[in-house]
C-alpha positions in Angstrom: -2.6 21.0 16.4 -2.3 24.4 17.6 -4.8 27.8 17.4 -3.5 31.2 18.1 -4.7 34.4 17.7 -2.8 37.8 17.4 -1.7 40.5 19.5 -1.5 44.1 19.2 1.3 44.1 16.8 -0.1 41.6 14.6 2.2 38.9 15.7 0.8 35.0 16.4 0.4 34.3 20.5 -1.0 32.0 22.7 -0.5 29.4 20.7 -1.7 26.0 22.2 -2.0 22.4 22.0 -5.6 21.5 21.1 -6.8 17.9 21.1 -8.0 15.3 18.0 -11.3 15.2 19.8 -11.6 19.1 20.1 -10.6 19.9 16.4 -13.4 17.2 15.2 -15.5 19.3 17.7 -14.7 21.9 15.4 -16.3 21.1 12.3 -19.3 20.9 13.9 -19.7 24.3 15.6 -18.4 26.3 13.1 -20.4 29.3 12.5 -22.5 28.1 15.4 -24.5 25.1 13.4 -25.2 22.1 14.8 -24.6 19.0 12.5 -27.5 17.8 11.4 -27.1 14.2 11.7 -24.0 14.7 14.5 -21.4 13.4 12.5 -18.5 14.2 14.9 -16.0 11.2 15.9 -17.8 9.5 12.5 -15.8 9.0 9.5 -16.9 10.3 6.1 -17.1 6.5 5.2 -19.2 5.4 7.9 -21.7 9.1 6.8 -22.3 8.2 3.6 -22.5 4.3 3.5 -25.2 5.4 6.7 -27.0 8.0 3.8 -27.3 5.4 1.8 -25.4 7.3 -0.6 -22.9 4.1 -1.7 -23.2 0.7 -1.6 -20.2 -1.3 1.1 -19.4 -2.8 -2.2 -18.9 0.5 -3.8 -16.8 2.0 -0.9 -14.5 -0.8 -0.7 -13.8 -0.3 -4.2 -13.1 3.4 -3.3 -10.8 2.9 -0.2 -8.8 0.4 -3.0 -8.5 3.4 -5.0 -7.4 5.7 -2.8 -4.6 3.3 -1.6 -3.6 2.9 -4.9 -3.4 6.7 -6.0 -3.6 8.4 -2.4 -6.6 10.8 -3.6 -8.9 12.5 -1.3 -12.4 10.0 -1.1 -14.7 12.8 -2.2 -12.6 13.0 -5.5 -12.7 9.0 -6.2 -16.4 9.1 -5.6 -16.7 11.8 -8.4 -14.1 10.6 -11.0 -15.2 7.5 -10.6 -19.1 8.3 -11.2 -20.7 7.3 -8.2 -21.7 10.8 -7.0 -21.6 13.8 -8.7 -20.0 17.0 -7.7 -23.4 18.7 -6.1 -24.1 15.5 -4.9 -21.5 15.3 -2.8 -20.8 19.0 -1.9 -24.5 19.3 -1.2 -24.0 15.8 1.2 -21.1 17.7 2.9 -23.4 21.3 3.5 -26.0 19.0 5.2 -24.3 16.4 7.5 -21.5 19.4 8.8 -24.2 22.3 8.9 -21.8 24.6 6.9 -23.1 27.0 4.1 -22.9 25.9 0.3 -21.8 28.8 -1.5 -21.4 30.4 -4.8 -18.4 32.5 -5.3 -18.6 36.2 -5.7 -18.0 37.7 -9.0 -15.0 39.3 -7.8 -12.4 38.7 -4.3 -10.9 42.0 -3.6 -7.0 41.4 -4.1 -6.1 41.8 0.3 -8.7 39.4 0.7 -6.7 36.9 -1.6 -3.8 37.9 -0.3 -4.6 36.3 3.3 -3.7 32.9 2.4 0.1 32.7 -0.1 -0.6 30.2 -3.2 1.6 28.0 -1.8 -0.9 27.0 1.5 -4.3 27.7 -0.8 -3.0 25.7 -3.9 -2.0 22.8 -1.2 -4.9 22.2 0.5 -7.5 23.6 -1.9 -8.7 26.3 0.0 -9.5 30.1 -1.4 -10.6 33.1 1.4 -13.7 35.1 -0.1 -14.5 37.3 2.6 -13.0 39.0 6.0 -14.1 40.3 8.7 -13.0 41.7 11.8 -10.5 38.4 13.4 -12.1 36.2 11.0 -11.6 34.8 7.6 -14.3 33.7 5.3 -12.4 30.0 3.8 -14.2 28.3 0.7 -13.1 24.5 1.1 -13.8 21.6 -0.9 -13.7 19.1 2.2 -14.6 20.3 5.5 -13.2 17.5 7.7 -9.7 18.1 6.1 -9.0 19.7 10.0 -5.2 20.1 9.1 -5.6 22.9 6.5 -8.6 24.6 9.1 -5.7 24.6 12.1 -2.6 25.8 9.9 -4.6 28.3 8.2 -5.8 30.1 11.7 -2.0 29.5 12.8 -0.7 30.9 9.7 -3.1 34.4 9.9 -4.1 34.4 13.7 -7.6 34.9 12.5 -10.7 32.7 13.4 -11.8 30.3 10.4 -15.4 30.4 9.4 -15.6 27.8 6.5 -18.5 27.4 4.0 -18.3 24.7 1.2 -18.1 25.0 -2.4 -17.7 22.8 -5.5 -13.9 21.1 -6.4 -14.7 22.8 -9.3 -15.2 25.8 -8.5 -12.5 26.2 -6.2 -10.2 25.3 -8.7 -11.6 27.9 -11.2 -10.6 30.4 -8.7 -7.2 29.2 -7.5 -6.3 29.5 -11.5 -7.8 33.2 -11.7 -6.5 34.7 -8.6 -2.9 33.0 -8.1 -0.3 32.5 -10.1 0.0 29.8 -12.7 0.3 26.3 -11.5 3.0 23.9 -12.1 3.2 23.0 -15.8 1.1 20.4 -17.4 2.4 17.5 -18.8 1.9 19.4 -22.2 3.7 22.4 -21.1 6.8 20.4 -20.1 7.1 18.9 -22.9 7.0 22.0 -24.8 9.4 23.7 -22.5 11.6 20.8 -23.2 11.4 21.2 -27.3 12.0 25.0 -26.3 15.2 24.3 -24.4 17.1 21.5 -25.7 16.9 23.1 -29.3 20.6 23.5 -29.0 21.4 20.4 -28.4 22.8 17.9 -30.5 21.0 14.2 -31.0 22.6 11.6 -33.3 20.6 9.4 -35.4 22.2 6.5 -32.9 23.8 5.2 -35.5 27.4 3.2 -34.6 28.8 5.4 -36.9 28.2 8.7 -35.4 30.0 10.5 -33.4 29.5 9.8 -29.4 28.3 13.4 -28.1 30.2 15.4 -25.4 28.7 13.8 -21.4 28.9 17.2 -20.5 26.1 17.9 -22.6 24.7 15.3 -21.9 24.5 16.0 -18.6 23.9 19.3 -18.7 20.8 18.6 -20.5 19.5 15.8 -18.9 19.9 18.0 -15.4 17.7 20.2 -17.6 14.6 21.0 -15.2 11.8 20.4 -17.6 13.6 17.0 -18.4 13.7 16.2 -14.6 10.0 17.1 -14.4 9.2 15.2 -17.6 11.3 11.8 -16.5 9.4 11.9 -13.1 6.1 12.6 -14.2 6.5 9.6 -16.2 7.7 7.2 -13.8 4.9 8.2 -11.6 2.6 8.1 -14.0 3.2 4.5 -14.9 2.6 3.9 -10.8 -0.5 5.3 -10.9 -1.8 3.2 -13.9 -0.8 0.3 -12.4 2.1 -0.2 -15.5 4.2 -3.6 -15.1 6.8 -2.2 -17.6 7.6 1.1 -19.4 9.0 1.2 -22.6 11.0 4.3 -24.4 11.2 3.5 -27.8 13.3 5.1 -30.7 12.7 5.1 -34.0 14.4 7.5 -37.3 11.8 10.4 -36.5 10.3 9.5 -33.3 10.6 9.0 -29.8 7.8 7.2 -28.2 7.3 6.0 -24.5 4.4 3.0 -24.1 3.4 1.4 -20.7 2.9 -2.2 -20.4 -0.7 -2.4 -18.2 -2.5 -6.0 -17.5 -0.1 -7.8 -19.8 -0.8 -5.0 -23.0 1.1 -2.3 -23.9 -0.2 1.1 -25.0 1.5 4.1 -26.0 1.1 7.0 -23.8 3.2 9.8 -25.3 5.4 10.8 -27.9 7.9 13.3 -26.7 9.9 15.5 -29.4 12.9 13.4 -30.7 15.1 16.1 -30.2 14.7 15.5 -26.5 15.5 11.6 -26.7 19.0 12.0 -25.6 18.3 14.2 -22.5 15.9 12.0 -21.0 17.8 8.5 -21.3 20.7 10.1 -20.0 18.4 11.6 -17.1 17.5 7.9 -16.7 20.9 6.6 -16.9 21.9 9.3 -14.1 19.5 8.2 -11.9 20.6 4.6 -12.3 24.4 4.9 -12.0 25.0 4.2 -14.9 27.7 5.4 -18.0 25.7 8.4 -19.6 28.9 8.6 -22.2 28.8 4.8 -23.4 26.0 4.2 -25.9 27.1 1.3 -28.1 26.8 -1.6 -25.2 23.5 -2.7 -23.2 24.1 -1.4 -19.9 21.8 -2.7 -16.8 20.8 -0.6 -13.3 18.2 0.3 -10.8 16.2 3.5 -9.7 14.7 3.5 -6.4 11.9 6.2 -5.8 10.4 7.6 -3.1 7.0 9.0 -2.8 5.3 10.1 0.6 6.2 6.6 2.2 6.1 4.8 -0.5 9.0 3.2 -2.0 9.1 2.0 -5.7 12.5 0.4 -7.8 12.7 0.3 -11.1 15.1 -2.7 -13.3 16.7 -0.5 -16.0 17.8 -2.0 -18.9 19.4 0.3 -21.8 20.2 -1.4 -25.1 21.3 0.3 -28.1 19.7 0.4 -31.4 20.3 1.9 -34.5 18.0 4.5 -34.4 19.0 5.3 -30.6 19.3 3.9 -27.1 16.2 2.1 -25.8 15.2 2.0 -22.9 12.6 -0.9 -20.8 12.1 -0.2 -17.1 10.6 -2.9 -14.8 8.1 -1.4 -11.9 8.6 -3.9 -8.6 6.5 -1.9 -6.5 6.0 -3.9 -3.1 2.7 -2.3 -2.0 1.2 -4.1 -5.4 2.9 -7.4 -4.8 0.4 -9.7 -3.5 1.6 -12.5 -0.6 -1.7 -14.1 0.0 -2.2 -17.5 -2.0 -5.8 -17.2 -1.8 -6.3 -13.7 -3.8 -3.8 -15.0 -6.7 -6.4 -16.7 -8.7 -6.4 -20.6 -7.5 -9.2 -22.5 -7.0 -9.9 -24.4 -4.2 -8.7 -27.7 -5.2 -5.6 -26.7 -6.6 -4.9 -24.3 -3.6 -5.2 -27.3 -1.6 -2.6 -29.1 -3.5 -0.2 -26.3 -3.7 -0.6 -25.7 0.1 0.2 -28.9 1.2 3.0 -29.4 -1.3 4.8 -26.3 0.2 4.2 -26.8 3.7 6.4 -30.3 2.9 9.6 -30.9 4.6 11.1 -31.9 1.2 10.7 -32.2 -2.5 10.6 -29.7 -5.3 8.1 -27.7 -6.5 8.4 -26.1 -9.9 6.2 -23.6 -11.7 6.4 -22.9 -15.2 5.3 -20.5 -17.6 6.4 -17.8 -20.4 8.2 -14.4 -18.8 5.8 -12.4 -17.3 3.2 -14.8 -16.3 3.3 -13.9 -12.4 5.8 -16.8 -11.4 7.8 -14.8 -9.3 4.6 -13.3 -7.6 3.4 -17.1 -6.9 6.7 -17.9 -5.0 7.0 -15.1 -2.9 3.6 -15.7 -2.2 4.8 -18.9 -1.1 7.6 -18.0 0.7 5.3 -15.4 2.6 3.1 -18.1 4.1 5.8 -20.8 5.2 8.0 -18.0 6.5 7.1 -18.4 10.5 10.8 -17.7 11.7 11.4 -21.4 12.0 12.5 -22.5 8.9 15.7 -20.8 7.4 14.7 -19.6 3.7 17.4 -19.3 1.4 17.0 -17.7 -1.9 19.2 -17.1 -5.2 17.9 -14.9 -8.0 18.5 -13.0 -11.1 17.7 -10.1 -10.1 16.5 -10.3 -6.9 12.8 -8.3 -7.2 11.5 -7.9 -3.7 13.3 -7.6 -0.5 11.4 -10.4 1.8 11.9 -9.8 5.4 13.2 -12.8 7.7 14.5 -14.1 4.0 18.4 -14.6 3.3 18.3 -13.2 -0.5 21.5 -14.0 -3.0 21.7 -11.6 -6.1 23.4 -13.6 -8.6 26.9 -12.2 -10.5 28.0 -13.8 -13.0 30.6 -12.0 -14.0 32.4 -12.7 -10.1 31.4 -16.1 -10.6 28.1 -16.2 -8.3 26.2 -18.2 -10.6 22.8 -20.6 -9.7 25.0 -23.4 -9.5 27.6 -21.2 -7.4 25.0 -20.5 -4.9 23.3 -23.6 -4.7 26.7 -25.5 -3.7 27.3 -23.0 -1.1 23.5 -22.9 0.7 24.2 -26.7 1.3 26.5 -25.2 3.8 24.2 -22.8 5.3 21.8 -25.1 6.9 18.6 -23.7 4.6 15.5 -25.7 5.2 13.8 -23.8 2.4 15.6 -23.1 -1.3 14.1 -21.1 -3.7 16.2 -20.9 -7.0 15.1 -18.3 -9.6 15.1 -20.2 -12.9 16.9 -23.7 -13.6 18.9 -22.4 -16.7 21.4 -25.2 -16.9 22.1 -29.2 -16.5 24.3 -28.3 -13.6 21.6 -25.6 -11.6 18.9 -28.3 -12.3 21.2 -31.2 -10.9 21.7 -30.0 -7.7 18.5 -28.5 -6.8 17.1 -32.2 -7.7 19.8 -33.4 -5.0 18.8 -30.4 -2.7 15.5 -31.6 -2.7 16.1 -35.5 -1.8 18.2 -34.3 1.0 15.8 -33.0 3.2 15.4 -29.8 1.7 11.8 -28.1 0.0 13.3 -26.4 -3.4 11.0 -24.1 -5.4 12.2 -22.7 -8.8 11.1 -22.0 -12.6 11.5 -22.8 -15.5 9.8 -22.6 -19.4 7.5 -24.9 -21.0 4.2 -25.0 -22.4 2.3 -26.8 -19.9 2.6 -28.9 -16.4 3.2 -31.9 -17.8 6.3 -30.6 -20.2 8.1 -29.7 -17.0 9.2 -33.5 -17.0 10.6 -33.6 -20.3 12.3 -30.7 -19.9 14.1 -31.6 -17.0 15.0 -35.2 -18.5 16.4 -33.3 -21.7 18.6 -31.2 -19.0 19.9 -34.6 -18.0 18.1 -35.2 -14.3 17.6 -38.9 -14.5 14.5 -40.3 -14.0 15.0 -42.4 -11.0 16.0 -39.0 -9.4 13.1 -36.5 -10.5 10.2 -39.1 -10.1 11.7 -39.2 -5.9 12.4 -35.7 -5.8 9.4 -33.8 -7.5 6.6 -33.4 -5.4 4.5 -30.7 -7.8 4.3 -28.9 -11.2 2.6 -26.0 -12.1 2.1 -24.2 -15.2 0.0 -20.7 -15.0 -1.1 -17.7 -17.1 -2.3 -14.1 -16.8 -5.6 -13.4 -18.0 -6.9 -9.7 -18.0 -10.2 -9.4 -15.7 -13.4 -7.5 -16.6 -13.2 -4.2 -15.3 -15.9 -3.4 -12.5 -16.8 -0.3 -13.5 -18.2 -0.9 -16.8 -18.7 -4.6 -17.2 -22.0 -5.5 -18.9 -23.8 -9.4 -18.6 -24.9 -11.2 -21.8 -26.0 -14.5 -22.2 -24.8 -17.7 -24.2 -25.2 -21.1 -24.6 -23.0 -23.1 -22.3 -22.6 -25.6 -25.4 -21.5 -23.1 -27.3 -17.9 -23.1 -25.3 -17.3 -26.9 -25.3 -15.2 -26.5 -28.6 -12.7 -24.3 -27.0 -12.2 -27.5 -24.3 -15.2 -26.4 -21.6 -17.2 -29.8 -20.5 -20.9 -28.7 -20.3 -21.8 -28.8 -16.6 -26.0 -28.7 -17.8 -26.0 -25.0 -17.0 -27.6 -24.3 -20.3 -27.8 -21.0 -20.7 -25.3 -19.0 -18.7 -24.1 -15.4 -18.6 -20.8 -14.3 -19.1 -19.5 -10.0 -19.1 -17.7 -7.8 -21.2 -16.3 -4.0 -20.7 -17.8 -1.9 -22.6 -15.1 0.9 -21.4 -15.1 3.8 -19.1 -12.6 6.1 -17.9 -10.8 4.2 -15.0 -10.0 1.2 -17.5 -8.7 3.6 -20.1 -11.6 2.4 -22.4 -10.4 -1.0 -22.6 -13.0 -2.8 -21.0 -10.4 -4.7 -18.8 -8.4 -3.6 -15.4 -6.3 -5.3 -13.5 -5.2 -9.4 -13.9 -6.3 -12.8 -12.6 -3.9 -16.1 -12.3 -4.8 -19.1 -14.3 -3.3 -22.3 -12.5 -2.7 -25.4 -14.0 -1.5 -27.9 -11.3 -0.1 -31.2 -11.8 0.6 -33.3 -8.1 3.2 -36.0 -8.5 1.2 -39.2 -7.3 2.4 -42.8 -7.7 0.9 -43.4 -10.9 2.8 -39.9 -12.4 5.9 -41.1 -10.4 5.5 -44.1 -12.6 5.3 -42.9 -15.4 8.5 -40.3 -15.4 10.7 -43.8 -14.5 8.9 -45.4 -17.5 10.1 -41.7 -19.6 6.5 -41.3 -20.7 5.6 -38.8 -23.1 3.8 -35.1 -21.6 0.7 -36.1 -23.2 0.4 -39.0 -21.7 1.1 -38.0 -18.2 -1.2 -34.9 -18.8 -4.1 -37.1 -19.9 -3.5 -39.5 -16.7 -3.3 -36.0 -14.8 -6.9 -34.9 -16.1 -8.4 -38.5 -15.2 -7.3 -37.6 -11.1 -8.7 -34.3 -11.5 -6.0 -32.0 -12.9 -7.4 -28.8 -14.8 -5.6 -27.8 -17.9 -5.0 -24.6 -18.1 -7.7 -23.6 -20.8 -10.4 -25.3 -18.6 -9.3 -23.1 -15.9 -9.5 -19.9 -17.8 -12.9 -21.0 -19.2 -14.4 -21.3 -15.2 -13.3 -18.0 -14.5 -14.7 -16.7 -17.5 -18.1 -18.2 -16.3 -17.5 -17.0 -12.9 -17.4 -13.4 -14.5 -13.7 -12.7 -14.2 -12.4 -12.6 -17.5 -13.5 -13.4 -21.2 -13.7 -16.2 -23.4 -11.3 -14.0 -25.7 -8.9 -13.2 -23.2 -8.6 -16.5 -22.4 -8.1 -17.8 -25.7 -5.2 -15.5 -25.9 -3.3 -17.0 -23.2 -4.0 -20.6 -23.8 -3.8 -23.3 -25.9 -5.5 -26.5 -26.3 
């Protein structure tokens, strides 16, 4: 960074290039205090894990957090309870030898004047005091060198920092500088305020369509901007799957899907309903004027260097358009097989079935059950550069690097079928097809498969064993899926426990063997529960597990698919070699602490 000072005429000289290892220097000479416990080149991690001040556990919790949501440390470790505001401001004073302070009851108005809003408000800093080439700075976080450095750049005057409470800091930026951005609240009133001129239909087929210049006009609308993107960001930050914008007669409401559950977050005026899914429907290139068809697009968002698409979909109703966005966000896509939720026998199986030169490998579940996560997973960990992948989908979710990806377009003719016929002619070693929806799709992937190639796809039935029925009723015949198939899978998503707030109790271990759990002898055993805190939104569950039910194809199930065997009895010689069902998977985790017996009797049947 650079430091400067000021000459004669006030103006910034001798500005020079100063080293990392000088400005960490910095912090612990200002005001001519040595550190107490000589915390320069030492990370704030590395202070207070040493003070004793966290557990690692805690902090690795924390570091989570802050990748998630890109907050400062010291403000997870207070949201999130596990220091308290004097705690940690009090932790700062000590290891950096810089004064806590209270604020005066008064900062004279050139003393605020220093530092514009603009630099205070972004790095949370407020000047109290001045004296001759220096500047008094209250600062929340003392190692944040970046807003020291452009603050002496900015006034040419020597920094001398002293630390004071988030709080308090903030309490002062809101009484000395001018209003912040809106709130949430405000925008939305500032919306009501603005689009009272502006004409919504009921939606009905028999209304008039309204003038796109209006529409546009509104939805360019800056409080609509602000609202739209505080949503979408929003439903980032919770960790949302899906959001949901929802009209009804009277009312306009927006819910975000989170671990599998949705939950209503707002209810914006309904006179405002047309501005924003027209915002929405700018943003995804898509007809703001036709609202009697279903119309289909894609927003890609940036944020720092993050990059997040939404799938639009916009189907008309007859109270209104609605509108369902999908959240693909990369960074929470996870490609290691071992964090998704198998265990260690079925792992085993589904490694070795997809590191096979050959066969298929189908999983199967309802929409939404983490398929698509599972085979890109897969894909991730047999993608070495020597095998060419292939891949056709509807839509194509994630972008896999080293991965040829084929969008499918049925309306040009680039079905499943389509593609498949044409990867035969691309030398793939690898297929992955993104859901076998017909006899003809499902026919050539099984042909795919016995000639030399490893084919992973989806489809929808109950359970592992059903897999087989289903693709007999498709007409595959028998004598070609019992050579061809290789492994089934069914899975779920159950809702984990949250962390933060989960609390032990005790039961009988006999007491879960009529919901399918064979009593290991544990006797008594202790499962957890939320009770709910803040960071789970009072739900008492955060974030979601895979449940994995996986079925290998051995010679006795290869037998039975050429002898057309019912599901059942294939699943009940399945269970004899060791399969788990998916219930009795669900019930293990639940014993392992992961989830509850309630969530996963919600998922699963018996």
């Amino acid at each position: 960074m650079f430091e400067a000072g000021r000459g004669e005429n006030g103006h910034v000289v001798g500005a020079r290039m100063e080293s990392r290892e000088a400005r960490q220097a910095k912090v612990a000479t200002l005001n001519g205090r040595a550190p107490i416990q000589g915390p320069v080149g030492r990370r704030f991690g590395d202070l207070i894990l040493a003070d004793g001040l966290v557990t690692q556990e805690q902090f690795d919790r924390v570091l989570a957090e802050q990748k998630r949501t890109s907050e400062k440390l010291g403000e997870i470790l207070v949201r999130l309870g596990l220091l308290t505001e004097d705690q940690l401001v009090h932790f700062l004073a000590r290891q950096y030898g810089i004064p806590q302070v209270t604020f005066p009851e008064t900062i004279a108005s050139e003393i605020i004047k220093i530092i514009p809003a603009r630099i205070a408000r972004k790095y949370g800093v407020v000047p109290i005091g001045r004296t001759i080439g220096s500047v008094t700075l209250a600062v929340a976080d003392p190692t944040n060198l970046s807003a020291l450095d452009d603050v002496a750049f900015m006034t040419g005057l020597k920094v001398v920092p002293v630390i004071a409470a988030p709080s308090i800091i903030r309490g002062a930026l809101e009484r000395y500088y001018e209003p912040a951005p809106a709130t949430l609240a405000d925008v939305l009133t500032e919306i009501e305020a603005e689009a009272a001129d502006v004409e919504v239909l009921d939606g009905r087929e028999t209304a008039q369509p309204l003038d796109p210049n209006e529409l546009r006009s509104s939805a360019d609308q800056v409080p609509v901007v602000r609202l739209v993107n505080s949503v979408l960001l929003d439903a980032i930050k919770r960790g949302a799957s899906d959001i949901h914008l929802d009209p009804s007669e009277t009312s306009f409401r927006i819910r975000f899907r989170v671990d599998g559950v949705l939950h209503e977050v707002m209810t914006p005026p309904k006179r405002v309903e047309a501005a924003v899914v027209s915002r929405l429907k700018i943003m995804s290139n898509l007809d703001i004027a036709e609202r009697r068809l279903p119309q289909d697009g894609r927003i890609k968002l940036r944020q720092h260097s993050r990059e997040v698409d939404f799938r639009v979909s916009v189907l008309p109703t007859i109270f209104g358009e609605s509108v369902t966005l999908r959240i693909l966000d990369r960074e929470a896509l996870r490609v290691d097989l071992s964090q998704l939720g198998f265990d260690a026998a079925s792992l085993g199986e589904f490694e070795k079935a997809i590191a096979a030169p050959h066969g298929m490998i189908l999983l199967t579940g309802p929409t939404g059950a983490g398929k698509t996560t599972t085979l890109y997973s897969a894909l991730h960990s047999i993608n070495r550069g020597d095998r060419n992948i292939v891949t056709v989908e509807d839509p194509v979710e994630y972008d896999l690097n080293g991965v040829t990806q084929v969008q499918v377009n049925e309306e040009i003719g680039r079905t499943f079928a389509a593609s498949l016929r044409s990867f035969m002619r691309h030398d793939p070693d690898v297929i992955l097809v993104g859901e076998m929806r017909d006899q003809e799709t499902a026919q050539i992937a099984v042909r795919a498969a016995l000639t030399g190639h490893l084919v992973l796809s989806t489809l929808h039935t109950n359970d592992a064993a059903s897999t087989i029925a289903r693709l007999t009723d498709m007409g595959v015949p028998a004598f070609l899926l019992s050579s061809s198939l290789r492994l089934a899978v069914a899975q779920r998503l159950v809702r984990k426990v949250c962390m933060d707030c989960r609390e032990p109790h005790e039961v009988d271990e006999e007491s879960l063997a009529p919901y399918g759990h064979t009593p290991a002898g544990l006797g008594r055993c202790t499962l957890y529960r939320g009770k709910g805190c803040a960071i789970c939104h009072f739900t008492g569950m955060k974030g979601r597990s895979a449940l994995y039910e996986v079925l290998p194809i051995t010679p006795e199930i290869r037998s039975l698919i050429l002898h057309s065997t019912f599901a059942g009895e294939i699943q009940d010689v399945a269970r004899k070699q060791g399969m788990r069902t998916l219930r009795e998977a669900g019930l293990q985790k639940a014993l392992e602490g992961v989830t509850t017996v309630e969530e996963v009797l919600r998922v699963t049947t018996e």
